[in-house]
C-alpha positions as CSV (number, residue, x, y, z in Angstrom):
1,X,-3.6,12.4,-24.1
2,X,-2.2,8.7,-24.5
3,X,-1.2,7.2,-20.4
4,X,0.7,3.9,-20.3
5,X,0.5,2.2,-16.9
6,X,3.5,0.5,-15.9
7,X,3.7,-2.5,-13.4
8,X,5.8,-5.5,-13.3
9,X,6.2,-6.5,-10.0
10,X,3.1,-8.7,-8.3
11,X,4.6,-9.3,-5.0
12,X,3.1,-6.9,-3.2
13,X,-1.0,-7.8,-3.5
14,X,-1.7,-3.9,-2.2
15,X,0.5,-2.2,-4.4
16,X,-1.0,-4.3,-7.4
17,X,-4.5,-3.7,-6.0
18,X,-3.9,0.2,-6.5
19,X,-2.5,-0.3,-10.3
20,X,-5.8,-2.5,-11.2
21,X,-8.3,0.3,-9.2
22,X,-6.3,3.2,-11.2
23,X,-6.5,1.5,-14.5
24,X,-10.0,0.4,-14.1
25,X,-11.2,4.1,-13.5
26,X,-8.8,5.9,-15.5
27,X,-9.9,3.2,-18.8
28,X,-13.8,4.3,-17.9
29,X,-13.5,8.2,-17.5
30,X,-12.3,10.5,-20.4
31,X,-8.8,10.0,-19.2
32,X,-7.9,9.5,-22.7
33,X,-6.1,6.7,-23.9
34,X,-5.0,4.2,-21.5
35,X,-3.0,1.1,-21.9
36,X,-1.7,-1.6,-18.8
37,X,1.8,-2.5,-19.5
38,X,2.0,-5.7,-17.3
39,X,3.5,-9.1,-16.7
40,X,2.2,-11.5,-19.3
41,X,-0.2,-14.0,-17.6
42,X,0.0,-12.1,-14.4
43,X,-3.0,-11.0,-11.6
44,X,-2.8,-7.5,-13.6
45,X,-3.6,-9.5,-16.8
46,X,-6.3,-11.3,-16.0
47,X,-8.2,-8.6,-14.0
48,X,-7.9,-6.1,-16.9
49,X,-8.9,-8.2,-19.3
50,X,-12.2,-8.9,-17.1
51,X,-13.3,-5.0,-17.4
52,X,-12.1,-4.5,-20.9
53,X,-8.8,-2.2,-19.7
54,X,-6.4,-2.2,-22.8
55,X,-3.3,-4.7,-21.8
56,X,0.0,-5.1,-23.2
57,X,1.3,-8.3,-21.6
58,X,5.5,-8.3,-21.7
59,X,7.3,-11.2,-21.2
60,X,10.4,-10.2,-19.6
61,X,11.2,-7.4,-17.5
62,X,14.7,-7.2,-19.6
63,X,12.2,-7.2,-22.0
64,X,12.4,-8.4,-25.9
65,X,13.2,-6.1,-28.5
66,X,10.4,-6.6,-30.6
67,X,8.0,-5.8,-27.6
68,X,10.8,-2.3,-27.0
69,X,10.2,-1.3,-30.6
70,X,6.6,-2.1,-30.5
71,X,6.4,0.6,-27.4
72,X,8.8,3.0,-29.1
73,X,6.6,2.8,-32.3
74,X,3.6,4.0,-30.0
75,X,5.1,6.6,-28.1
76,X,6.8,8.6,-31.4
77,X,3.3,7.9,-33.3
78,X,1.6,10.1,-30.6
79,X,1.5,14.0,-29.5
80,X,1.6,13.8,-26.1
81,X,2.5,10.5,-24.2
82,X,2.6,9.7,-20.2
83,X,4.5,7.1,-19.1
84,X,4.0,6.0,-15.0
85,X,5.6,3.7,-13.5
86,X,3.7,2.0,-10.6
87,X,6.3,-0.1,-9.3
88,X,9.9,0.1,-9.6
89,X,10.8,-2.8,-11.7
90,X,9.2,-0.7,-14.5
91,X,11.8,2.2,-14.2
92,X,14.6,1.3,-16.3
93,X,12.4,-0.1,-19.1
94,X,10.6,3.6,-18.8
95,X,13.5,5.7,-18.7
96,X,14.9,3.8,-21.9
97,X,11.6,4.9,-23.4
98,X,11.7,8.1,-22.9
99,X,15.2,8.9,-24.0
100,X,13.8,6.5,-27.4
101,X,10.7,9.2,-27.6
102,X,12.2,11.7,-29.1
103,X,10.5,14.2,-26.6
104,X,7.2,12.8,-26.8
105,X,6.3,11.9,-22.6
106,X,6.5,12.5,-19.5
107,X,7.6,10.1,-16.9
108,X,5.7,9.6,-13.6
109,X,6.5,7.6,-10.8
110,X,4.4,6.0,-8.0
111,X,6.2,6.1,-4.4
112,X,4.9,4.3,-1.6
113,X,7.3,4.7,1.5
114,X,10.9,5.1,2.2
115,X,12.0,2.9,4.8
116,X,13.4,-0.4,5.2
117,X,15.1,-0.8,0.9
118,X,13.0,1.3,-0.5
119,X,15.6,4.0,0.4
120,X,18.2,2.5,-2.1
121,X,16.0,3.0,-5.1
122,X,14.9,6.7,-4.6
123,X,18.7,7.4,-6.7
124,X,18.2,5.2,-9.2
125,X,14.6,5.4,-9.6
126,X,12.8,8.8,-8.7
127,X,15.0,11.4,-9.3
128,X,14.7,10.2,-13.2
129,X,11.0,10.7,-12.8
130,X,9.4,14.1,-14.3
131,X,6.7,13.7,-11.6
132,X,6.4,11.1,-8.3
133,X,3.5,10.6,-7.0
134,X,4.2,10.0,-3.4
135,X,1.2,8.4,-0.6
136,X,1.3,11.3,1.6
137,X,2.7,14.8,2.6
138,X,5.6,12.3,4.6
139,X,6.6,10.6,1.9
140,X,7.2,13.7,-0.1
141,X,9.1,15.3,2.7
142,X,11.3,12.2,3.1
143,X,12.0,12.3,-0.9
144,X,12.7,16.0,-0.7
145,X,15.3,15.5,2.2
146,X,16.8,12.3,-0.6
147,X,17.3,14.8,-2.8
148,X,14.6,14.9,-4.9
149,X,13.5,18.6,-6.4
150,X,9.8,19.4,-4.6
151,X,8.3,20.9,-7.5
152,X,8.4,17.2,-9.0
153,X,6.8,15.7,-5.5
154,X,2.8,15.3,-5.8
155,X,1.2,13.9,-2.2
156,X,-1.8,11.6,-3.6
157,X,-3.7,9.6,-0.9
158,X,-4.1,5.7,-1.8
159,X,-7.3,4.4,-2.9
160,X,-9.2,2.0,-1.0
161,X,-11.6,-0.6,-2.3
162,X,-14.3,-1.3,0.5
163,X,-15.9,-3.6,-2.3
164,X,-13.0,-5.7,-2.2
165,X,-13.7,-6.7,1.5
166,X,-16.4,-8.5,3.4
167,X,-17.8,-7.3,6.5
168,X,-16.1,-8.3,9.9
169,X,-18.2,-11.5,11.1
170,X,-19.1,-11.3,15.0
171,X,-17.9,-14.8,16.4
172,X,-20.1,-15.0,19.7
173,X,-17.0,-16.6,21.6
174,X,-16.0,-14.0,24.4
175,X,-12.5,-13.5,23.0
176,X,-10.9,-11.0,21.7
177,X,-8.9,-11.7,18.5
178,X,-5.4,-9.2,17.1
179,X,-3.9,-9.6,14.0
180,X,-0.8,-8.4,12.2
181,X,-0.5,-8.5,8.7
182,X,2.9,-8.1,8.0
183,X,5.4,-10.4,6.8
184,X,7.5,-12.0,9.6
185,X,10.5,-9.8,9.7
186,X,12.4,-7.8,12.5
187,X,11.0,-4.2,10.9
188,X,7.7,-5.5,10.7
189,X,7.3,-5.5,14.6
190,X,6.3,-8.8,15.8
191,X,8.8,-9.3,18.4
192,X,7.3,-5.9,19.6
193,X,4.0,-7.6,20.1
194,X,5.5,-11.2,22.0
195,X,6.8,-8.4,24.5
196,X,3.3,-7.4,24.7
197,X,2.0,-10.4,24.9
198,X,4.3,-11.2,27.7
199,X,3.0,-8.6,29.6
200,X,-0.7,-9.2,28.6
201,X,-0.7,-12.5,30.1
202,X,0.2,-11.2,33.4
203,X,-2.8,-9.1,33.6
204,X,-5.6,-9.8,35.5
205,X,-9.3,-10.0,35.1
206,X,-8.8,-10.0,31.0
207,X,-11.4,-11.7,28.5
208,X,-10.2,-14.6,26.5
209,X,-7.6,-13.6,24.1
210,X,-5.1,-14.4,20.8
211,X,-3.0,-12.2,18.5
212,X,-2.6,-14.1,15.0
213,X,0.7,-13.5,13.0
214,X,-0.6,-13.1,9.0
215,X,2.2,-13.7,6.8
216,X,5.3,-16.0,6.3
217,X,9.4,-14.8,6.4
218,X,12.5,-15.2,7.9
219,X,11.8,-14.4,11.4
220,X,9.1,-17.5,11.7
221,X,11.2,-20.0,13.5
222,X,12.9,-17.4,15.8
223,X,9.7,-15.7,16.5
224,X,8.3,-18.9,17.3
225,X,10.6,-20.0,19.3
226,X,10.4,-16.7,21.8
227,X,6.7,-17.6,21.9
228,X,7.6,-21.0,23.5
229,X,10.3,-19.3,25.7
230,X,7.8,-16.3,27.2
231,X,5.5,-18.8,27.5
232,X,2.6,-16.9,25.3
233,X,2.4,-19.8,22.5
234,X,-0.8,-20.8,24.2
235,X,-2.1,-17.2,23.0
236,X,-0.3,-17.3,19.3
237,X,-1.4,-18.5,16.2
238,X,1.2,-18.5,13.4
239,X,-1.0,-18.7,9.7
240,X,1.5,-18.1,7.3
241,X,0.7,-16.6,4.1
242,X,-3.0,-16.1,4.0
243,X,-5.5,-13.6,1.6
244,X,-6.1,-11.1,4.3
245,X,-10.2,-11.0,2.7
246,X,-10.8,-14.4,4.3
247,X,-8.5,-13.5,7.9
248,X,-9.6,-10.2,8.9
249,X,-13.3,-10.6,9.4
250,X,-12.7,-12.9,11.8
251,X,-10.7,-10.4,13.6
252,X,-11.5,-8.1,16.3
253,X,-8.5,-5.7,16.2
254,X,-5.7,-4.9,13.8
255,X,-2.5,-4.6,15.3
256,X,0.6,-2.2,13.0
257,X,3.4,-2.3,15.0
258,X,6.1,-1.8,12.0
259,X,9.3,-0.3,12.8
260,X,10.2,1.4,9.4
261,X,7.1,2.1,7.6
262,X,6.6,-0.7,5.4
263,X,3.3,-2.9,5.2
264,X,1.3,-1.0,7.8
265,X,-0.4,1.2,5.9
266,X,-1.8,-1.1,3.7
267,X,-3.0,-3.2,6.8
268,X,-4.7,0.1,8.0
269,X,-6.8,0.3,5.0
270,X,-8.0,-3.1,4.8
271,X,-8.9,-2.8,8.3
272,X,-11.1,0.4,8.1
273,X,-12.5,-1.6,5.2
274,X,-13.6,-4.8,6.8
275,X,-15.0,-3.0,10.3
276,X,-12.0,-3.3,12.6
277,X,-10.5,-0.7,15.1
278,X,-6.5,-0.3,14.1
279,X,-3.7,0.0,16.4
280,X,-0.3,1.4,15.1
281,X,3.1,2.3,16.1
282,X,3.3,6.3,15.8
283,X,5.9,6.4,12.0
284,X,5.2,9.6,10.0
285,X,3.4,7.3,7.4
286,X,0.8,6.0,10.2
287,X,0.2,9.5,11.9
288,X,-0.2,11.0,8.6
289,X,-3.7,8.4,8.0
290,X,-4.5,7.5,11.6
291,X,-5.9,10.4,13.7
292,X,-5.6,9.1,17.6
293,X,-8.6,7.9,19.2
294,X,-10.5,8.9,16.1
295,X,-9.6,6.5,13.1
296,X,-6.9,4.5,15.1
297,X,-5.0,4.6,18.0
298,X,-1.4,5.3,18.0
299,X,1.3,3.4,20.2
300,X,4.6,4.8,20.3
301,X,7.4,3.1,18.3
302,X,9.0,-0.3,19.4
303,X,6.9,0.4,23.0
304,X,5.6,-3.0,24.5
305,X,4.2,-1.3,27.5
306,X,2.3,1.3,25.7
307,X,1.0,-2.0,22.6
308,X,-0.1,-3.8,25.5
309,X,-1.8,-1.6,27.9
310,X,-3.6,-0.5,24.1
311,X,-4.5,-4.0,23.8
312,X,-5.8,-4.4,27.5
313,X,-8.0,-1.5,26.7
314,X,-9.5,-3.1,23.7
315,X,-10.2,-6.6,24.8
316,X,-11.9,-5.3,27.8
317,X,-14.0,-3.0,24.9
318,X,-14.7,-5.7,22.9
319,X,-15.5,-8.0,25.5
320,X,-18.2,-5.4,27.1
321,X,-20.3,-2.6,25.3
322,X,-17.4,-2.3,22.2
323,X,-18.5,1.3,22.5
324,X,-14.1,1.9,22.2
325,X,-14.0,-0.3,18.9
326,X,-17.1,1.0,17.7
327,X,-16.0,4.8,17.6
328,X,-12.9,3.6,16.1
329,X,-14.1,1.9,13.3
330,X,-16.7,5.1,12.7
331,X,-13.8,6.7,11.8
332,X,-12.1,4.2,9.6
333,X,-15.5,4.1,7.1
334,X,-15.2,7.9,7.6
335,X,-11.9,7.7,5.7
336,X,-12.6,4.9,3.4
337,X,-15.4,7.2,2.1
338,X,-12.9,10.2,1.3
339,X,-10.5,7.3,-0.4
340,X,-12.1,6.2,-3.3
341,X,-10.7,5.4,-6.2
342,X,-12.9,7.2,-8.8
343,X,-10.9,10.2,-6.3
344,X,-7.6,8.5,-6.9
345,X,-8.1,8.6,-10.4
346,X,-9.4,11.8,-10.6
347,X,-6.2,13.0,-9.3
348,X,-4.0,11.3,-11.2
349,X,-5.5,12.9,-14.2
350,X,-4.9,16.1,-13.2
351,X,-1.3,15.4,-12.4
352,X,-1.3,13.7,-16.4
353,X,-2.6,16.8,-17.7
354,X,0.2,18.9,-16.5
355,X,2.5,16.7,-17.8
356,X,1.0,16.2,-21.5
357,X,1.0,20.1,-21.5
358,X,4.8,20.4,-21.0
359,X,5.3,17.6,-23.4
360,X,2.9,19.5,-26.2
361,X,4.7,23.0,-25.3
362,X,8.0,21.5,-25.6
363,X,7.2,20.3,-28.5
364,X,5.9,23.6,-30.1
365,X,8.8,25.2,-28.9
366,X,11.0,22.9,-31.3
367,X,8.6,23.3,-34.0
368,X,7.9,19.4,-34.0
């Protein structure tokens, strides 16, 4: 069985993180043969040239004929061919290949969420796919209702990488310290959280507190500016674009509060990773990873009252016994231990198998 691994677009560090841990894995099991197709002098490059995964660097996502027929070439030369798209700036490049292939592969396609744009693409981009691979039972439903046939819709949980993540780092200074990760738009939730804050501030008897805002956008100066106006600036720290690896440790509790299902998951993750209890607004993609009071703690949708009578709870745990926080992240390493992504690999192979064997009996059918 012959996989290439398609991913062009590097702007979401999660979404690349996933393509690098399933071509790692796949390239070191008996998956077969594996190739990256990436951008040329790109993160997905450079890592998979460190641990020996076959690469294809392309220059262009138009792409350059030579580097077309060089693909086409590949594809006809083999039996069986599997073509996934990981991202969805891959998808028209992959669907040109396949009508080139003369029968020869199967296309799969990697869906994150549908909220916020991602809705606009499922047309154009998954009901071409032969397979999509969808992070969890809700984003196969929400493809289903889109349109998209369920016998191609395959619910595979995302991997995470604890290795990638250091330890959170106890600070000894009586506060207690949230952080969204999110970039600084209205669906993201952060003018959810000035509410709360709003409200926080007007609590008494509360431990030292600050919520940091992890990311950069077009809501910085507006969201700013409400801080100043509320009067909880004093409590806010606004750090633009940082790696989350070097932010979150110094974090106490991770706060989700999206509004459409983008970015939160990923956050989630990386918190259960690094050791910190995760608070999320209650979106089909969150309840289907976060079980309340066991691996997270749910908040209902665009609620400041319910976020910050959450976050009163918490910095009064973390400020005493943390016997809250601790149960909380308990359950996080629970899941991060059922994530892996030798798992995540494993079940993409099966998923490739089936789809080899309906190119090979196609195939045979037409006597090729």
């Amino acid at each position: 069985m012959h996989i290439l691994l398609f991913h062009f677009d590097e702007s979401c560090p999660a979404s690349v993180r996933q393509t690098f841990l399933l071509a790692r894995d796949l390239s070191a099991g008996t998956a077969g043969d594996v190739t990256l197709v990436c951008t040329a002098g790109g993160f997905l490059e450079r890592e998979a040239r460190s641990v020996d995964v076959p690469v294809l660097p392309v220059g262009g996502l138009t792409g350059k004929p030579l580097t077309l027929m060089r693909l086409v070439r590949a594809v006809r030369s083999r039996e069986a061919f599997v073509l996934h798209c990981c991202d969805t700036a891959s998808a028209a490049l992959v669907r040109q290949l396949k009508r080139l292939s003369g029968g020869r592969c199967r296309t799969v396609q990697t869906w994150r969420v549908v909220g916020g744009d991602a809705a606009r693409h499922v047309e154009r981009v998954c009901r071409h796919a032969d397979a999509v691979l969808c992070h969890g039972e809700m984003v196969c439903d929400r493809l289903e209702r889109h349109g998209v046939p369920r016998s191609r819709l395959f619910a595979v949980s995302p991997a995470v990488d604890a290795g990638h993540y250091a330890p959170r780092r106890p600070r000894g200074d009586g506060r207690c310290v949230f952080v969204v990760d999110a970039p600084l738009a209205a669906s993201s939730g952060h003018g959810i959280v000035l509410a709360a804050m709003r409200l926080l501030a007007t609590m008494p008897g509360l431990p030292e507190w600050e919520v940091r805002l992890v990311g950069d956008g077009p809501d910085f100066a507006s969201l700013l500016a409400t801080a100043r106006q509320t009067g909880v600036d004093t409590h806010l720290a606004m750090l633009g674009t940082q790696d989350e690896r070097r932010i979150l440790p110094d974090a106490d509790v991770l706060l989700a509060p999206s509004l459409d299902g983008e970015h939160g998951a990923d956050a989630i993750r990386a918190a259960w990773c690094v050791g910190l209890p995760a608070v999320a607004s209650s979106l089909d993609v969150h309840t289907g990873m976060v079980r309340h009071d066991e691996t997270g703690l749910l908040v209902p949708v665009g609620d400041a009252d319910a976020l910050a009578a959450v976050m009163a709870r918490l910095a009064r745990d973390v400020a005493g016994d943390g016997a809250m926080a601790a149960g909380l992240v308990a359950g996080g390493r629970a899941e991060v231990l059922r994530r892996t992504p030798e798992r995540l690999a494993a079940a993409h192979l099966d998923i490739y198998r089936e789809q080899a064997g309906a190119v090979r009996r196609s195939l045979q059918s037409a006597g090729v």
